[in-house]
N, C-alpha and C positions, 0 to 999 in steps of 0.2 A: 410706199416705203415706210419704213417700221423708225420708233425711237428708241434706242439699246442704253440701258444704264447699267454698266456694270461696277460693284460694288466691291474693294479689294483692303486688303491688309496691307500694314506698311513694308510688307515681305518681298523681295524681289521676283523670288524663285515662284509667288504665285499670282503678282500682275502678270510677270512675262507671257505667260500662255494665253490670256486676256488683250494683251497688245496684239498677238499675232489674229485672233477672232476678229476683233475688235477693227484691223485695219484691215480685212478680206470684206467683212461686212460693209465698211464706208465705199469697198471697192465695186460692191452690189448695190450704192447710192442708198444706204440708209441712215443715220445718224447716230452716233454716236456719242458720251460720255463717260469717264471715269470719274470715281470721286474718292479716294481713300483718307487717309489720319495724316500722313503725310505729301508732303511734296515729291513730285518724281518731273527728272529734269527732262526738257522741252525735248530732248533729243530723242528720244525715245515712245514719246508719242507719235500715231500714226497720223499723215496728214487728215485733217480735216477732223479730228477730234477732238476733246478737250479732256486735262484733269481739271477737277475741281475738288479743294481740298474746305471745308466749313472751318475758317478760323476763328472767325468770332465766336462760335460755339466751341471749341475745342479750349478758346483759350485758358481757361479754369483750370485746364487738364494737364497743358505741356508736360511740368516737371512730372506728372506722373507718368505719361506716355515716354519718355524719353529713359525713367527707371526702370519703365515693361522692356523697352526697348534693349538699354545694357543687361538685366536680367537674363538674356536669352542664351549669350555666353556660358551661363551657370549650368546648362545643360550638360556641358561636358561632366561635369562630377556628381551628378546626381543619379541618383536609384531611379528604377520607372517609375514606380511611382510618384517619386518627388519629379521628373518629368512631365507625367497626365496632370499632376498639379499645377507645376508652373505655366503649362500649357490651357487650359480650360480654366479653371478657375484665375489666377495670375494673369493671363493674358486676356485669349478670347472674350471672356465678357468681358472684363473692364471695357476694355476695345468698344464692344457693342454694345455698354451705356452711355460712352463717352461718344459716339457717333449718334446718338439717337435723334437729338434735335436737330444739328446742323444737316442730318442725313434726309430726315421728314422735310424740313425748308426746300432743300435744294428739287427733292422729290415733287414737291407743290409749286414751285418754277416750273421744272422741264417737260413735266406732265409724260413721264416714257412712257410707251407700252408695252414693256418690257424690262423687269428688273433682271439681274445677272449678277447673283453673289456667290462671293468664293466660299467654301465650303467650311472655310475659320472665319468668317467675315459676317457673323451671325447678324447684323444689324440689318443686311441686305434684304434675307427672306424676311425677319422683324418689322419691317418698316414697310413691303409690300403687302406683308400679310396686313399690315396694319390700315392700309390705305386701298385695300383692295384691288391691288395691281399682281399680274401675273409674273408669276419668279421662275427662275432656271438657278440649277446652281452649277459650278463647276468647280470640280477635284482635279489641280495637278497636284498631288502625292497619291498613291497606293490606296483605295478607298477600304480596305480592310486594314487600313495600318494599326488602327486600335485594338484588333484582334475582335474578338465575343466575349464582350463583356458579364452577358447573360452567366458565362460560367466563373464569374466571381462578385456575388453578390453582394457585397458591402462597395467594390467601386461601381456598379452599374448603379445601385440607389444613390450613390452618389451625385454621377453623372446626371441621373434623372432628376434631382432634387435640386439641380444648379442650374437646369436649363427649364424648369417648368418656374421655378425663382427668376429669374433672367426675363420668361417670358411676360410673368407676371410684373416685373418692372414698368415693360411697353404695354401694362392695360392688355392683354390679349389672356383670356381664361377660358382655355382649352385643355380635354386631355390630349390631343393632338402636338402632335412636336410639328412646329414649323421651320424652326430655323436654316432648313433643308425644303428645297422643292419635292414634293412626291411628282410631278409632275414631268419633269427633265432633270437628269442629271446628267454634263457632259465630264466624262473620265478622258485625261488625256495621255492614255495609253490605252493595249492592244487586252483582247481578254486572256488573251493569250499569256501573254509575261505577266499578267497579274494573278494569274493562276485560280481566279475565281470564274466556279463552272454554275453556276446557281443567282445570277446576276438579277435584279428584279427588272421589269420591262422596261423601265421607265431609264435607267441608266445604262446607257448609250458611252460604248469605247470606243472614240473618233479618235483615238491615236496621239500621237503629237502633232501640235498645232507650229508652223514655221512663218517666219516673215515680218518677223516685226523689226521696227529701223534699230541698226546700228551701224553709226559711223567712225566709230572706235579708230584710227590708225595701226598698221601692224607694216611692219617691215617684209613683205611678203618675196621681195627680189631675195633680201637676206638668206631667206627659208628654203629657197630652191635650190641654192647653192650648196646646203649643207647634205652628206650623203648619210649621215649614220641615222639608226632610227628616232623619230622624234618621241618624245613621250607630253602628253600636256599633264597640268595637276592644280586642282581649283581645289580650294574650299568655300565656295559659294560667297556671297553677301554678309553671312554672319559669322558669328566662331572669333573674333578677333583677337578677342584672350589670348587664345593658343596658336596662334600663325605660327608666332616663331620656335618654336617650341617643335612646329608639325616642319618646317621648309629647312631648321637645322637636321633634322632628320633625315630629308629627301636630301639636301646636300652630302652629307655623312655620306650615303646610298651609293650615291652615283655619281661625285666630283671627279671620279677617277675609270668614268666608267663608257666604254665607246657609245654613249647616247647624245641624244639631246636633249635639253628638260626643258616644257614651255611654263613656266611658273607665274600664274597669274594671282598676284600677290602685291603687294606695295612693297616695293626694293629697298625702301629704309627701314624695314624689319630688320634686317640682317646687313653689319656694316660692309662685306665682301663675299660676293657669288663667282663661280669654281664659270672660268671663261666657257664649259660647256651648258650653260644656263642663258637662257632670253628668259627677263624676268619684266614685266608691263603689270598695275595696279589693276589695269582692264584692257581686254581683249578681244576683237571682233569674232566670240566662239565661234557659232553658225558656217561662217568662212572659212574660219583654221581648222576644222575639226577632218576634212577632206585630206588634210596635208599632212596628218601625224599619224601613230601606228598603236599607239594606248594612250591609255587615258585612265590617271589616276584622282580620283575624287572621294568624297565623304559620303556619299551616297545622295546628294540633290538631284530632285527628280529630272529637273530641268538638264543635267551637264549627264547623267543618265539618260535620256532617250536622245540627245544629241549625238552622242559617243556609239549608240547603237543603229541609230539611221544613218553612220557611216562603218558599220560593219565593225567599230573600233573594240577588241576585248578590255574587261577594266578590274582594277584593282580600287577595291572599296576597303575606305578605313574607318567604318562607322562611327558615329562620335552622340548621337543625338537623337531626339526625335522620331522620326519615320525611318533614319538614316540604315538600322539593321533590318527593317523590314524590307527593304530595297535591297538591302547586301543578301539576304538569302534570296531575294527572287533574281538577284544576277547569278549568283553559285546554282540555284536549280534548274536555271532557263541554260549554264552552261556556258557562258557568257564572261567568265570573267570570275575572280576569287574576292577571299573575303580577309582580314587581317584586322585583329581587333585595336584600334588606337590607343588603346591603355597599355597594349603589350607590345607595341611595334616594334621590332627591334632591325637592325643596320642592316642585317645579313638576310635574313627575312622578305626584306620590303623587296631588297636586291635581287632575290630568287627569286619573288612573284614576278616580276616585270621582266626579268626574262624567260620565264613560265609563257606569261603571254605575247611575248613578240617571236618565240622559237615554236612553240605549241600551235599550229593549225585548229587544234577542236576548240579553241576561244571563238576564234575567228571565225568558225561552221558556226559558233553555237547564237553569235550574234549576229549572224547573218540570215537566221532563223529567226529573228527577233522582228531585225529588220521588215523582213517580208508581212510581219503580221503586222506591221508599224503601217505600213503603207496599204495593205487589203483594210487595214479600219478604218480611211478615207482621209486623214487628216483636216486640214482647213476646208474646205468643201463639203466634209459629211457634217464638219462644227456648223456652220454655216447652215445649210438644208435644213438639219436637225431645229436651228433658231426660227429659221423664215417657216418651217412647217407650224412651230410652236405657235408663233405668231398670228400665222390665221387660223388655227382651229383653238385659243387659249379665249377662257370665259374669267371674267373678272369676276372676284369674291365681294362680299358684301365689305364694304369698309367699318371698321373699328371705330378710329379717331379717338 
């Protein structure tokens, strides 16, 4: 049996698919670890794992880390480009300076044989490469979400100049970019909805990965009773700025409308919700997502391959980030429409969602998605994919 370390950002939307690995593997009796910047509560750890978060090392950093952190919000009003900024330079490294020692410590305790870093979680491959331990990385968002940068040449020099800077921080002088395994990449979707036909060999679409603990409470006798169609509607983990802003809207929509709304949002945003609303902070998704008939979200990758491995079509209102790269690959896969957040308007939002609860080709199109969700193997091919890596992986000369 193998020692799995995997390496994650303080980002919900890309431990989660890490939990579900993570507790399939302890179920194949091998060990496991997480260690990220922050804390993530006991519930949601799979049995017989551990987080571990380096505080003593970190602590120099908090108020900074917790500035990256509200920063992220700002994504809404910003150009792409002041996005790839707050995102890579802004974020990403700081992150993977700021983990560097407490990450090598913990490293030199547990002695893995197997590092597992998330593909924004740059300290992970940094710190294997560094200590000559074999790495995987894993992508849940859209692995071409940056697009090709090669065809604009002042941000790819960029890009290059920050992560060979970066590299040389952790002592590593390479032209080689390591912060990425060449060796495994697990993508957690289909090649299919990703629409990339030219994939290098080494990254491997095992689909969405399911199964990780949530104990969440949901009134689910309630749900069964109600007949009209349900609709869910997340804005992920971050975005806080604008909840109210986005759930006054959905209210406006639909308080007068024969639906039901599952609104998973904090209910003191908004002093009074329209009685066809079930409105919970959080949500046992995984479970509910069998019971509802769309699914309106921001485009997170995570509430995106859930919504499609139940056939569900979706209305994306991208806000951020990867968030429009995902909204055109639901519009092209057929799957579901797209509506810009900046321009959302009452009548609008109201027509798309019943576009797709009257519209059957939503519901062909991601039911098609489906299929490809589950032919790329999910937990089981993530898994094989690890334990193969495992015994045929040669360790690098270490750094130090």
């Amino acid at each position: 049996m193998a020692k799995f370390m995997f390496v994650v950002p303080p980002f919900f939307g890309h431990i989660s698919p890490t939990l579900s690995v993570g507790g399939s593997l302890l179920a194949r009796g091998h060990e496991v670890v997480w260690v990220g910047i922050t804390e993530l509560a006991d519930a949601y750890i799979p049995e017989g794992g551990r987080f571990i978060v380096p505080h003593e090392e970190l602590a120099p950093y908090k108020d900074a880390i917790a500035r990256i952190l509200k920063r992220q919000d700002d994504g809404a009003v910003l150009s792409g480009p002041e996005v790839l900024k707050l995102a890579l330079e802004e974020t990403y490294i700081p992150f993977a300076l700021y983990m560097q020692e407490g990450l090598l410590r913990i490293i030199d305790s547990y002695q893995p044989d197997v590092i597992v870093n998330d593909c924004i979680t740059f300290a992970g491959g940094l710190c294997a490469y560094k200590r000559g331990i074999p790495y995987v990385t894993t992508t849940p968002v859209p692995p071409d979400v940056m697009g090709n940068t090669t065809d604009a040449p002042k941000i790819f020099e960029w890009q290059q100049r920050l992560v060979r800077n970066l590299q040389q921080e952790y002592g590593i002088y390479t032209d080689e970019f390591v912060i990425h395994s060449n060796e495994l990449n697990l993508v957690f979707t289909s090649q299919e909805f990703s629409r990339i036909t030219d994939a290098p060999p080494h990254m491997q679409f095992v689909g969405p990965v399911q199964g990780r603990p949530n104990h969440t409470f949901f009134d689910f006798d309630a749900l069964h009773k109600i007949s009209t169609p349900k609709v869910f509607v997340s804005l992920g983990t971050l975005l806080v700025d604008i909840r109210k802003a986005f759930f006054e809207k959905i209210v406006a929509a639909f308080k007068d409308e024969p639906v039901t709304i599952i609104a998973a949002t904090d209910p003191g945003i908004l002093e009074e919700w329209p009685d066809n609303f079930i409105v919970q902070s959080y949500v046992p998704q995984t479970q509910l997502l069998p019971y509802v008939d769309a699914v309106i979200c921001h485009g997170g990758f995570n509430t995106v391959n859930d919504a499609l491995l139940n056939e569900l079509p979706l209305l994306i209102t991208p806000i951020t980030y990867d968030h429009f790269h995902t909204a055109s690959l639901i519009e092209r896969g057929g799957c579901g429409v797209k509506l810009r957040y900046k321009r959302l308007r009452i009548e609008e939002l109201k027509a798309a969602v019943w576009a797709l609860l009257q519209n059957p080709v939503y519901k062909q199109g991601a039911g098609r998605i489906k299929q490809s969700f589950i032919d790329a193997g999910g937990n089981d091919k993530a898994v094989d994919c690890l334990e193969r890596f495992v015994a045929t992986a040669k360790s690098v000369t270490a750094v130090y």
